[in-house]
C-alpha positions in Angstrom: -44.3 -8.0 41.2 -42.3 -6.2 38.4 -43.3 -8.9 36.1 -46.9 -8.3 36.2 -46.8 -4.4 35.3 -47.4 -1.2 37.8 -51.3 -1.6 37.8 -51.0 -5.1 38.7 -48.0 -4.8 41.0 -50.1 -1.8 43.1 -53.4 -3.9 42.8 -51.2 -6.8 44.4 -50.2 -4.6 47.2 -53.5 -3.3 48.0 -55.9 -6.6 47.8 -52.6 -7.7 50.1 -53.6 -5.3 52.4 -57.0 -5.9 52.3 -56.3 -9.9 53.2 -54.0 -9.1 55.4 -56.4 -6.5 57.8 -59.3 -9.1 57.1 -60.3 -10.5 60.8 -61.2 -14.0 58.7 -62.0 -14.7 55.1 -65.6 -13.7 55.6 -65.3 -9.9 55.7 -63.2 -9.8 52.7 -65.6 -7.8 50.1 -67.7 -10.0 48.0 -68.3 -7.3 45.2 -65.4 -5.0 43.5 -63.0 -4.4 43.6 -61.8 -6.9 45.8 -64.8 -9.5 44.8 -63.6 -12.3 46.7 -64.6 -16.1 45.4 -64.6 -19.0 45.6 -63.0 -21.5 42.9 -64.4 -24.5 41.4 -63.8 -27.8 39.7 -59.6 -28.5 39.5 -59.5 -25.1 42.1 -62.0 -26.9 44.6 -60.7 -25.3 47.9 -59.2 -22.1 46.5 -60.0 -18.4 46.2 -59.3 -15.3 44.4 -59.5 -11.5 44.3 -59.6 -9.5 41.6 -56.3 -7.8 40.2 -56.0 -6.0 36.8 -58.0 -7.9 34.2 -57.5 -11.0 33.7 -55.2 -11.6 36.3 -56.1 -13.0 40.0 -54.6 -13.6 43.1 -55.2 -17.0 44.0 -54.8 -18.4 47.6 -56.3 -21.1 49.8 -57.2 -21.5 53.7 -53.9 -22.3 55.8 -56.0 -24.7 57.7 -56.1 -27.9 59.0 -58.3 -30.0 58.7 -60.5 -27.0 57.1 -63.4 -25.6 58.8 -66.4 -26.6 56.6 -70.5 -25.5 56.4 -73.2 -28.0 57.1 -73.2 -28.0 52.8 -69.5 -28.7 52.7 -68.9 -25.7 51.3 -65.7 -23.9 52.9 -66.8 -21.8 56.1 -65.2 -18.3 55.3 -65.8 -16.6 58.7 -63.4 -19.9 60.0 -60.6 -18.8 57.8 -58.1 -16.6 59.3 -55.3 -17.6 57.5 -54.1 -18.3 54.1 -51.4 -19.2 51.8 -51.2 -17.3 48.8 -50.7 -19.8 45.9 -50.2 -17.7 42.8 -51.0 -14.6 40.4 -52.7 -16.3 37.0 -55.4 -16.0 34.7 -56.7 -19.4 34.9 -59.8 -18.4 32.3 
C-alpha cells in the first residue's frame, strides 16, 4: 500500500475493515466516507468505495452465478463476498 501514500494506505485499511465487518454488500454505507457504488458501462458488475481523492477501491461480487434484482440490477443484500480487483482512478 506504500505506493499509494499514508492517507491512501490508512484509507485502504479502514474501508477494508468496513467490507470486511459488512454482513453483505447492502449495509456498506451509501454516503461518505465509505459511499459505496455501483459502476457502469466497461465496470458493469463492479463497485467501489471511496479512498483519498481520486483514487478508489474497486471490487466485484465473488459470486456465482450472481444474485440479481427483478431490474437486473446487482442484489447488494445477496453479496457477501467479494474480490477486490484493484486501487485506480478510472475518471
Amino acid at each position: 500500500m506504500r505506493e499509494y501514500g499514508p492517507k491512501n494506505a490508512k484509507r485502504i485499511a479502514i474501508r477494508m475493515a468496513v467490507l470486511f465487518a459488512a454482513p453483505n454488500l447492502a449495509a456498506v454505507p451509501k454516503s461518505k466516507p465509505d459511499r459505496c457504488h455501483p459502476l457502469k458501462g466497461t465496470r458493469d458488475g463492479q463497485f467501489a468505495v471511496d479512498l483519498e481523492h481520486p483514487f478508489r477501491l474497486v471490487f466485484s461480487p465473488d459470486h456465482d452465478p450472481v444474485a440479481r434484482s427483478e431490474d437486473g440490477s446487482i442484489d447488494m443484500s445477496q453479496v457477501t463476498a467479494i474480490k477486490i480487483q484493484e486501487v485506480e482512478d478510472y475518471h
